[in-house]
C-alpha positions in Angstrom: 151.4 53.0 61.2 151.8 57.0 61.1 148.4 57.6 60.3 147.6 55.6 63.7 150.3 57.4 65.5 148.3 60.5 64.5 145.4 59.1 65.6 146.8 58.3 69.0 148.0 61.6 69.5 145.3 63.7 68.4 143.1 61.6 71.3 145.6 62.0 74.1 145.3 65.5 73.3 141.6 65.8 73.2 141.3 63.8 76.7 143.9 64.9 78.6 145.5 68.2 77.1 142.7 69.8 75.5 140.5 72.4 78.3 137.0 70.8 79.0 134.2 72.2 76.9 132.7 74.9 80.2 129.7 74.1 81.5 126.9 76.9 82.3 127.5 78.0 85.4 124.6 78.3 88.4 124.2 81.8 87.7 123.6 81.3 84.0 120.9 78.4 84.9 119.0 79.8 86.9 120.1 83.6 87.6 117.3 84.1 90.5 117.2 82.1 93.0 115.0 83.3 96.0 112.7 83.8 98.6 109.8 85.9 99.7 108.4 86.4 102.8 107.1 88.3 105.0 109.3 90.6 107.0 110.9 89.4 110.7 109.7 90.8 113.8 112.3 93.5 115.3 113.1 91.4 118.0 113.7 88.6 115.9 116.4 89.8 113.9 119.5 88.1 115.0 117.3 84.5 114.5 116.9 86.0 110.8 120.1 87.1 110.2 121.4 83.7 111.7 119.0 82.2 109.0 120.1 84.4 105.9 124.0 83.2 107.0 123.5 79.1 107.7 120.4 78.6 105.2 119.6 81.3 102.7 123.5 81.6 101.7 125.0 78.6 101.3 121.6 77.6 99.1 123.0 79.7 97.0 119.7 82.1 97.3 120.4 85.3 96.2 117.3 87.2 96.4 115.4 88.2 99.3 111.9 89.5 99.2 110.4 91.0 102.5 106.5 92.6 102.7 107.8 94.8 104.8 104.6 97.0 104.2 103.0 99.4 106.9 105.6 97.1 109.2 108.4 100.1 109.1 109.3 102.9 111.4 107.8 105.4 108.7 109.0 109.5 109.5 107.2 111.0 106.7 104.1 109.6 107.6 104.5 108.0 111.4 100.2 107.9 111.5 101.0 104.6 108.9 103.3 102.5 110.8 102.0 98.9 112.3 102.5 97.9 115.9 106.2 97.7 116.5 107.4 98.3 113.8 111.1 97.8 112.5 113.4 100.6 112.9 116.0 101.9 110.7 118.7 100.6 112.7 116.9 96.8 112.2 116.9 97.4 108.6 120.4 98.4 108.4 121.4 94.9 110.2 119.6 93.1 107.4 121.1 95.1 104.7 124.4 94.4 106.2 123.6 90.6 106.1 122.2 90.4 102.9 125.7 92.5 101.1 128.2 89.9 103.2 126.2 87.4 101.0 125.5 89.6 97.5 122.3 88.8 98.0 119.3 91.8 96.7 117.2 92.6 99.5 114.0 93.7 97.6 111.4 95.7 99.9 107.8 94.8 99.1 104.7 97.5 100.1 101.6 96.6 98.7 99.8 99.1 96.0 96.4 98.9 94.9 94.8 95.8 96.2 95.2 93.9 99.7 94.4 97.1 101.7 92.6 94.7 104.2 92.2 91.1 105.3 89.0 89.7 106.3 87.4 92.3 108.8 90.4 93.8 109.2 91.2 97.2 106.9 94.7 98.1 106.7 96.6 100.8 107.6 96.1 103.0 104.6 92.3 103.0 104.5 92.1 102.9 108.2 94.1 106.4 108.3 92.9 107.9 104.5 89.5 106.2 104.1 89.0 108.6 101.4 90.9 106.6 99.5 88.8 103.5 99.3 87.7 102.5 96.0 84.9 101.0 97.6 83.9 102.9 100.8 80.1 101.1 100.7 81.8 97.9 101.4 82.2 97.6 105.1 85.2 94.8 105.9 83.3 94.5 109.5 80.2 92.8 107.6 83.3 90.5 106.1 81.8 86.5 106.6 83.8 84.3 104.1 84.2 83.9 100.5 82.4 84.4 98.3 79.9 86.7 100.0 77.4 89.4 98.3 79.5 92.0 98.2 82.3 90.5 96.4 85.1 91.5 99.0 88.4 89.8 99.4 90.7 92.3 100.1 90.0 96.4 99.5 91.4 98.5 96.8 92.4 102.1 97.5 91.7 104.4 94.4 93.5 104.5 91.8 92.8 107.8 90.3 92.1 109.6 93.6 94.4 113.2 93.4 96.0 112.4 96.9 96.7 108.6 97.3 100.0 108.8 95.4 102.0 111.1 97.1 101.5 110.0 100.1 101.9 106.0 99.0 105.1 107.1 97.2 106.5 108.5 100.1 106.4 105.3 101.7 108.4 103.5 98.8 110.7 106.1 98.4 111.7 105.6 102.6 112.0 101.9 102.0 113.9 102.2 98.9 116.5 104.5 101.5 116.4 102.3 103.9 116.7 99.3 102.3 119.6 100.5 100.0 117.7 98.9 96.9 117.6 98.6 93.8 114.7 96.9 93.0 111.4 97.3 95.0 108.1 94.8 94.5 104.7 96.8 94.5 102.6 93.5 94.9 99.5 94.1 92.7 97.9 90.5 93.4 94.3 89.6 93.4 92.9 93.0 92.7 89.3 92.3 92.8 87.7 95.9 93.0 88.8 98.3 90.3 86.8 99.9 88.2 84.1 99.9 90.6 80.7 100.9 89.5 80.3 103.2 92.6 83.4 105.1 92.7 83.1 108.8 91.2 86.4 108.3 89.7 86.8 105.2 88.2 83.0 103.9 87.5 83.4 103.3 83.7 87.0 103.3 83.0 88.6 100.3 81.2 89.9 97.7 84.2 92.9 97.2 82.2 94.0 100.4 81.4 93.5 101.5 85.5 95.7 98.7 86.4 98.3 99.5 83.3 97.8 103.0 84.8 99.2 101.9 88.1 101.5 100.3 87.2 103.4 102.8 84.7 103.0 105.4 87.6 105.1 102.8 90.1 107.4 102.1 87.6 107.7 106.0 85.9 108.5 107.1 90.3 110.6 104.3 90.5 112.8 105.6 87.3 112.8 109.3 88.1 115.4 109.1 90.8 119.2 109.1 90.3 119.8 105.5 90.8 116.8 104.2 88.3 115.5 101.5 90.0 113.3 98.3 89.2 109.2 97.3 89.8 108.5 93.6 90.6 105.0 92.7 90.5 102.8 89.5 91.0 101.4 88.4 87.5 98.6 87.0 88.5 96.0 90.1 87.1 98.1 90.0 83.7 96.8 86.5 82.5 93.4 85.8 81.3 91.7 83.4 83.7 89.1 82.2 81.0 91.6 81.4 77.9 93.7 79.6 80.2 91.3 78.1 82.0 93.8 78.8 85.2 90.4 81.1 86.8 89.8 84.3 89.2 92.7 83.9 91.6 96.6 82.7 89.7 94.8 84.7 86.6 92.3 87.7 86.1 88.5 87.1 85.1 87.7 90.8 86.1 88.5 92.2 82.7 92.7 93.1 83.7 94.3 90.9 81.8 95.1 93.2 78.4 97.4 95.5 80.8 99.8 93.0 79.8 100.3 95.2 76.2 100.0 98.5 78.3 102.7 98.2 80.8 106.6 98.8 80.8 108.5 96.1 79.3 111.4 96.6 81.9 108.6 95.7 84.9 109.4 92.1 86.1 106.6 89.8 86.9 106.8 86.9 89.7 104.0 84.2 88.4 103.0 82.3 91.1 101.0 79.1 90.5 100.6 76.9 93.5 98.6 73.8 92.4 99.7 73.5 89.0 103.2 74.3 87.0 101.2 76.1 84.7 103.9 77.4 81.6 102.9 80.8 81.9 106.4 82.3 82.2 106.2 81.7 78.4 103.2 84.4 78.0 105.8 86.8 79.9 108.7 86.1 77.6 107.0 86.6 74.2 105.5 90.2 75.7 108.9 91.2 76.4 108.5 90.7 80.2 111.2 89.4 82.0 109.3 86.7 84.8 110.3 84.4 87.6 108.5 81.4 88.4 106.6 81.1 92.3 106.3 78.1 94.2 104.3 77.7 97.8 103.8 74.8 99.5 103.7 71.9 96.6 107.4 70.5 96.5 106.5 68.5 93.0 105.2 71.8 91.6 108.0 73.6 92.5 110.8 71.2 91.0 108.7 71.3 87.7 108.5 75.1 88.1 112.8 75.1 88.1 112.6 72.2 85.3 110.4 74.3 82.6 112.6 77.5 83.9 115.8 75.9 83.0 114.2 74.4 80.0 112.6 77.7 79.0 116.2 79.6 79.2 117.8 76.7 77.1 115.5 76.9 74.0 115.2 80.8 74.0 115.1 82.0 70.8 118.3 84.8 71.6 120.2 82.1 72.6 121.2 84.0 75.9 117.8 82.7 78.3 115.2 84.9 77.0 112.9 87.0 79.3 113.1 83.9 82.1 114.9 84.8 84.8 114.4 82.1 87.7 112.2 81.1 90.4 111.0 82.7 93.8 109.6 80.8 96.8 106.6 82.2 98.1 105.9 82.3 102.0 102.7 84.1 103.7 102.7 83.2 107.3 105.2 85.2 109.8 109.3 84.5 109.0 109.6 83.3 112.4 106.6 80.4 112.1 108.9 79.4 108.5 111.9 79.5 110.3 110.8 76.5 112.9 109.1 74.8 110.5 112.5 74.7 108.2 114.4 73.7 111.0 111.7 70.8 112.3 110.2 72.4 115.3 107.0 72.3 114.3 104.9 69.4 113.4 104.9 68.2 109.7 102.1 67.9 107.8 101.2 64.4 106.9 100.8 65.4 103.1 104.7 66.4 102.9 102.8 69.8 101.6 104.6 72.9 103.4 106.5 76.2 102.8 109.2 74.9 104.4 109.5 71.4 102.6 108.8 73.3 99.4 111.7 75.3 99.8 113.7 72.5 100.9 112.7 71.2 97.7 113.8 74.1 96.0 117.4 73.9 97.7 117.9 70.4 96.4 117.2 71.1 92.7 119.5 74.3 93.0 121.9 71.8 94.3 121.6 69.5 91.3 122.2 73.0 88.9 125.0 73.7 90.9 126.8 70.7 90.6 
């Protein structure tokens, strides 16, 4: 009869007296959980702002991405800035925004590659066409892809004397105005490097250039007081013929070994939009720390944050490994997102959209939450 007494009291205090066993909390899931897009138009920053506080927030989102690129009131260089630009003053209203919610607002200028789109060239090779790495490629004879010339999107050169200082200035002005901490250089579908006709780079190893540029972001990036953090699309660090993924979510144009040459403290968003490919795992055993990047597939993207929990789980350290979360990708204006998220525009009949994939990405932080 004692030795059930015992028995009675040892369960009353595991169930009701004992503390629970804690569970992970959202932040130890999944620690990012964000968004990147493109940045809003100046006069369309309350609509934004009313966005980050009703949406992005209470989502529990708590990093915010904006290609921001030539689209800022520049001083150092003012022959750079887009059409109506944002102002320093429209920034500052963001940053504001983003701190009430402890969410990092991460700037995002583009380096290397996507220096034009289509026929149009962008702002830095329209100003400095001496930077071009391929100046015999005319983005007015642009038809679609693929054409003869190979051209997607223009490269500036990477080993030409000037194009740093004068790119770095930019970063460094966002970085100010942005009050950051972590800054995303882009790097995506680099298609010319190396290019046989350049004076400079005919020759040289693809992979080491790109390794090259990026060590030279991240090197800038450290130098200043507050050390600071490069984010990069990983897209030119995996081999598009091993894994079979091909020329655009992986590199067939000879980039991919830069993913031995670069900083291990870089951090690499891996986008994959058709397929939840398990790349992040490449990533983690270099040493790279790497977010997962959804678009416009809602399955993909709820498979993406599956294998990310999953990932973090069964890391060997027992503490998450290199994975660090997921990022939803968006590359039409903020505005057009913003009416699509809140249903006033037309849905497509597939279900397939930015805005229903980050819905989908809301719910299944939700579930992590809970």
């Amino acid at each position: 009869m004692r030795q059930f007494h015992s028995l009675i009291v040892l369960l009353f205090f595991l169930f009701f007296i004992a503390p629970p066993a804690e569970s992970a909390t959202l932040d130890e899931t999944l620690p990012i959980r964000g968004l990147c897009l493109q940045a809003p138009q100046r006069q369309r920053i309350d609509e934004f702002i009313k966005f980050i506080d009703d949406v992005l927030a209470p989502g529990k989102i708590n990093t915010l991405i904006l290609r921001v690129d030539f689209g800022y009131e520049y001083t150092l260089h003012p022959e750079l800035r887009a059409r109506n630009p944002l102002t320093r003053e429209d920034v500052k209203k963001l940053v504001a925004a983003c701190k009430k919610h402890k969410i990092n607002l991460i700037p995002h200028l583009q380096l290397l590659g996507h220096q034009s789109w289509a026929k149009n060239t962008g702002k830095l090779l329209e100003v400095y066409p001496q930077f071009d790495e391929t100046p015999h490629v005319k983005t007015e004879d642009y038809t679609s892809w693929p054409n003869p010339d190979g051209l997607y999107c223009k490269s500036y050169c990477p080993l030409h004397p000037d194009v740093h200082k004068i790119v770095y200035a930019l970063v460094d002005e966002l970085m100010d105005a942005f009050e950051a901490t972590d800054f995303h250089g882009g790097m995506d579908e680099v298609f010319y490097i190396a290019n046989e006709k350049c004076p400079r780079c005919a020759g040289k190893n693809p992979a080491e250039l790109f390794a090259g540029e990026v060590t030279k972001a991240r090197n800038h990036l450290a130098e200043k007081k507050i050390q600071r953090k490069l984010w990069i699309w990983g897209d030119r660090l995996i081999d598009g013929r091993t894994t079979r993924i091909g020329m655009w979510e992986a590199s067939t144009n000879g980039t991919a070994p830069a993913i031995d040459l670069i900083p291990k403290d870089v951090l690499i968003c891996d986008w994959h939009y058709e397929k939840a490919h398990t790349t992040p795992e490449l990533f983690d055993a270099k040493g790279l720390n790497v977010v997962s990047c959804p678009w416009k597939k809602p399955l993909v993207a709820a498979e993406q944050i599956a294998n990310m929990v999953k990932f973090r789980k069964e890391a060997k350290d027992g503490k998450g490994g290199q994975f660090q979360g997921v990022i939803q990708t968006v590359w039409g204006s903020a505005e057009g997102f913003i009416r699509a998220y809140n249903g006033l525009t037309p849905e497509q009949e597939t279900g397939e959209s930015e805005a229903a994939c980050f819905k989908r990405v809301l719910v299944e932080i939700a579930k992590l939450a809970e």
